[in-house]
C-alpha positions as a LaTeX table, in Angstrom:
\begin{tabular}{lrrr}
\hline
Residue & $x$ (\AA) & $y$ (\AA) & $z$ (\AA) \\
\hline
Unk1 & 55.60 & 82.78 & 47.59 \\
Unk2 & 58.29 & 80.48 & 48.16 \\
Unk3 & 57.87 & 76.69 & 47.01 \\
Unk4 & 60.65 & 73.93 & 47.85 \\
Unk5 & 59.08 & 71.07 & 46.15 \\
Unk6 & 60.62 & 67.46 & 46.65 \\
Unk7 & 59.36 & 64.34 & 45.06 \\
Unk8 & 58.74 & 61.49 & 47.80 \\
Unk9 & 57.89 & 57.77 & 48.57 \\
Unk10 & 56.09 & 58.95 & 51.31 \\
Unk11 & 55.91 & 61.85 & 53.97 \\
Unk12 & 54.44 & 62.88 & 57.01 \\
Unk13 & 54.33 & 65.32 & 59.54 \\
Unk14 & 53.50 & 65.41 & 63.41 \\
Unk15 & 53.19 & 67.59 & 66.02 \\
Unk16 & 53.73 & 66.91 & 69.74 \\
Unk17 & 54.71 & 62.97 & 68.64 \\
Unk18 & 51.27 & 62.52 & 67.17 \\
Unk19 & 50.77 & 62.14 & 63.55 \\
Unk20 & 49.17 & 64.84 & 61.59 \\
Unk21 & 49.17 & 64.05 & 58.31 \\
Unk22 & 50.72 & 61.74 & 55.86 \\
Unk23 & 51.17 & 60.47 & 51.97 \\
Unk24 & 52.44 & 58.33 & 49.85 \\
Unk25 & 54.05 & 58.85 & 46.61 \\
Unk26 & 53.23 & 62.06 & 45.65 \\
Unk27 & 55.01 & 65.91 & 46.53 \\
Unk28 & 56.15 & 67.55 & 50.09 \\
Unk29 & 55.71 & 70.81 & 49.60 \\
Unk30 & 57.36 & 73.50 & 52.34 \\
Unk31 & 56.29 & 76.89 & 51.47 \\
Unk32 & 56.47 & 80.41 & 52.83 \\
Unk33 & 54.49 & 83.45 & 52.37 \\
Unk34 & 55.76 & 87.40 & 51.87 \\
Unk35 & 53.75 & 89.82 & 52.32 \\
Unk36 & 53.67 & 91.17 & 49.10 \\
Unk37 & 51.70 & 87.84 & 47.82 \\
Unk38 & 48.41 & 87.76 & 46.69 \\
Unk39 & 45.67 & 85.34 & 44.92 \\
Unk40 & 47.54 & 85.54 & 41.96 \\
Unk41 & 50.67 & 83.68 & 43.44 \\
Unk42 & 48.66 & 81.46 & 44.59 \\
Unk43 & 47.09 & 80.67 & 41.46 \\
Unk44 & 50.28 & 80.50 & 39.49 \\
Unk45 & 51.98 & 78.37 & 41.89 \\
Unk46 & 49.14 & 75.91 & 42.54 \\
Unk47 & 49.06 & 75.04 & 38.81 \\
Unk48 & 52.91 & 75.39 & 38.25 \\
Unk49 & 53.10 & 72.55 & 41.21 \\
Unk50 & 50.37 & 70.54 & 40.23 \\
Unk51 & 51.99 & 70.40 & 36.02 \\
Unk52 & 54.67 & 70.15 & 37.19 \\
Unk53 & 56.54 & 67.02 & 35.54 \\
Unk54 & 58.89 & 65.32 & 37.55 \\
Unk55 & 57.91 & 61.87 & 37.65 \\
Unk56 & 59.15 & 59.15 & 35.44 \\
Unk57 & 57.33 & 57.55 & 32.79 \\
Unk58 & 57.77 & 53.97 & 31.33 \\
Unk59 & 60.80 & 55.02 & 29.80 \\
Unk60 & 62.18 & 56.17 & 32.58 \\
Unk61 & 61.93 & 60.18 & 31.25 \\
Unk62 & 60.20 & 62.92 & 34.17 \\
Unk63 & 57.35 & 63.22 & 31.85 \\
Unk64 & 54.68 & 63.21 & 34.03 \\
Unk65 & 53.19 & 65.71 & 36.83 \\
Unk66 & 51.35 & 64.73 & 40.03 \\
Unk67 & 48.41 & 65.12 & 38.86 \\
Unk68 & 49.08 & 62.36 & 35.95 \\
Unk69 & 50.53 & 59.69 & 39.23 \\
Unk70 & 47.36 & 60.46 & 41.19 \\
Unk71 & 49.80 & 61.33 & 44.00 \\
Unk72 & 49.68 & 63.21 & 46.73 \\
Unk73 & 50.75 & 66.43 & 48.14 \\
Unk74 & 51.51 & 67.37 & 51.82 \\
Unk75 & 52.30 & 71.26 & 52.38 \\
Unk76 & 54.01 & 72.72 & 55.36 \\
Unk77 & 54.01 & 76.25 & 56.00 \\
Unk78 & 58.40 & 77.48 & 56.46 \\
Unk79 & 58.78 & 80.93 & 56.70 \\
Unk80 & 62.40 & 80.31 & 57.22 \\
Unk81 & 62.58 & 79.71 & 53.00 \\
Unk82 & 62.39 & 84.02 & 53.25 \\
Unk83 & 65.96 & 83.88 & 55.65 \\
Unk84 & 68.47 & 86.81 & 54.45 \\
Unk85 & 71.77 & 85.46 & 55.87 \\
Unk86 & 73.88 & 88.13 & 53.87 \\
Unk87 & 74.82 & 90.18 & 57.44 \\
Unk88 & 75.80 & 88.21 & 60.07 \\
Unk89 & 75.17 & 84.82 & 61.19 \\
Unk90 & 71.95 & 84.80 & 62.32 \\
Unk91 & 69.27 & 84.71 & 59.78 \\
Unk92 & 67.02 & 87.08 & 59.54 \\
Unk93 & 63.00 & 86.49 & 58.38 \\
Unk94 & 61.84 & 89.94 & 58.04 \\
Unk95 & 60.81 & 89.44 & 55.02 \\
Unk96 & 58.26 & 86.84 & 56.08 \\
Unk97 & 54.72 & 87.64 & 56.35 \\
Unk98 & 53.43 & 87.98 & 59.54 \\
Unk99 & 50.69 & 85.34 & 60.70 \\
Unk100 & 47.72 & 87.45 & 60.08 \\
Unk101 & 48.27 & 87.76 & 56.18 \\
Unk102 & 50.03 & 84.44 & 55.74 \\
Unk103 & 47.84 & 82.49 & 57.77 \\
Unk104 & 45.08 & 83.20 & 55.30 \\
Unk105 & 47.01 & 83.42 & 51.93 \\
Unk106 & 48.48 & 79.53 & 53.30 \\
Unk107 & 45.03 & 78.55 & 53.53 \\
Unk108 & 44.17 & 79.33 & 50.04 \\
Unk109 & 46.94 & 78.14 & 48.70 \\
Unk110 & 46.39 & 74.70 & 50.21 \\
Unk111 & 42.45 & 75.08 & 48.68 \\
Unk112 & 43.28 & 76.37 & 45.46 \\
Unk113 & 46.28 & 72.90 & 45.44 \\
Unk114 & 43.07 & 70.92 & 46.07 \\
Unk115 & 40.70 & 72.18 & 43.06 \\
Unk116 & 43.98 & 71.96 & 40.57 \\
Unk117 & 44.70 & 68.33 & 42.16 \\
Unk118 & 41.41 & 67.37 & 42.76 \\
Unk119 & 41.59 & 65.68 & 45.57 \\
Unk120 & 42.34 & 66.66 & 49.62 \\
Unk121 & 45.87 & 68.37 & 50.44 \\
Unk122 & 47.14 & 66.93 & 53.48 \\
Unk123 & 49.20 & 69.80 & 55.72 \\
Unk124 & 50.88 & 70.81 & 58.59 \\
Unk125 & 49.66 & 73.20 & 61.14 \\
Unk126 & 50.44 & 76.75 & 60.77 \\
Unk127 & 53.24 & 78.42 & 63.44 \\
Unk128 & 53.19 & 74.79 & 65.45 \\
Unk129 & 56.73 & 72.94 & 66.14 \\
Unk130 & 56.74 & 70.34 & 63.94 \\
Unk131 & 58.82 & 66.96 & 62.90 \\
Unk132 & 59.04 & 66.27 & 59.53 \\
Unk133 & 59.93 & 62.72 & 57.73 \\
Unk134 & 60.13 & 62.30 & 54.28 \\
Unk135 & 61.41 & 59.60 & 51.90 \\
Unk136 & 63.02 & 61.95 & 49.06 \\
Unk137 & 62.89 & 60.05 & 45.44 \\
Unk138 & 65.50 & 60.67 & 42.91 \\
Unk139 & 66.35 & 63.16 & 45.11 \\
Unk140 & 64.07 & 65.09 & 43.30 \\
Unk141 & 64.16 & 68.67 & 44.88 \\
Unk142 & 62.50 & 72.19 & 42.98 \\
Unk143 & 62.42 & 75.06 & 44.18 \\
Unk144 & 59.98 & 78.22 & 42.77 \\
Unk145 & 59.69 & 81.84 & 43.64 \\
Unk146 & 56.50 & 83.67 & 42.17 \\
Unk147 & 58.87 & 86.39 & 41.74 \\
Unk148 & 60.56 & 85.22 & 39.47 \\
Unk149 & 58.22 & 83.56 & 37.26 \\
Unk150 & 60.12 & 84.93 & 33.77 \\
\hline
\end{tabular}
């Protein structure tokens, strides 16, 4: 799994001009899905994102996670985070799952973000066209592959 985490003020996404979910301080999380993923990515990641320290404290240090804030975290499935651009100039996303193993692994991942968080994950809706607005903060912007964890 692919993770480009950004720190925000607020987000939200909506599909056909209506609003589908939003947040307030807290993480936007766009994230695509291989097939070669499995439970244990999903673990990892989930707990990776939710420690994950990159808000300020008092002193003005990232010293403290998500989790710590109370935030909140919106996830939107991007299987264009797998694009090879090496050959050519179109991208290609062959190495994106195909809906009927990502649509389920992006499910879990957005459950097992809720246990770690404890509290609901707000998201975007799988394979729909959707606008997304976002107040970056810093800019604060991570991004984590599962496969390279080392």
């Amino acid at each position: 799994m692919k993770a480009v985490i950004q720190r925000v003020n607020h987000a939200s996404v909506s599909i056909e001009n209506k609003l589908k979910s939003k947040i307030k301080k807290g993480l936007l999380i766009l994230i695509g899905v291989q097939d070669s993923d499995n439970d244990e990515d999903i673990n990892w990641l989930s707990n990776k994102i939710c420690q994950l320290r990159v808000f300020d404290d008092k002193d003005g240090v990232m010293n403290l996670s998500v989790k710590d804030l109370d935030g909140e975290i919106l996830t939107i499935s991007q299987f264009t985070l797998h694009a090879k651009t090496k050959k050519g100039n179109r991208p290609s996303y062959i190495q994106a799952a195909k809906p009927e193993v990502s649509i389920p692994l992006y499910k879990k991942f957005i459950e097992q973000l809720g246990r770690d968080l404890g509290k609901e994950i707000k998201s975007g809706e799988f394979g729909a066209y959707m606008k997304v607005s976002l107040e970056n903060d810093g800019p604060v912007t991570i991004i984590i592959d599962t496969k390279n964890k080392a």
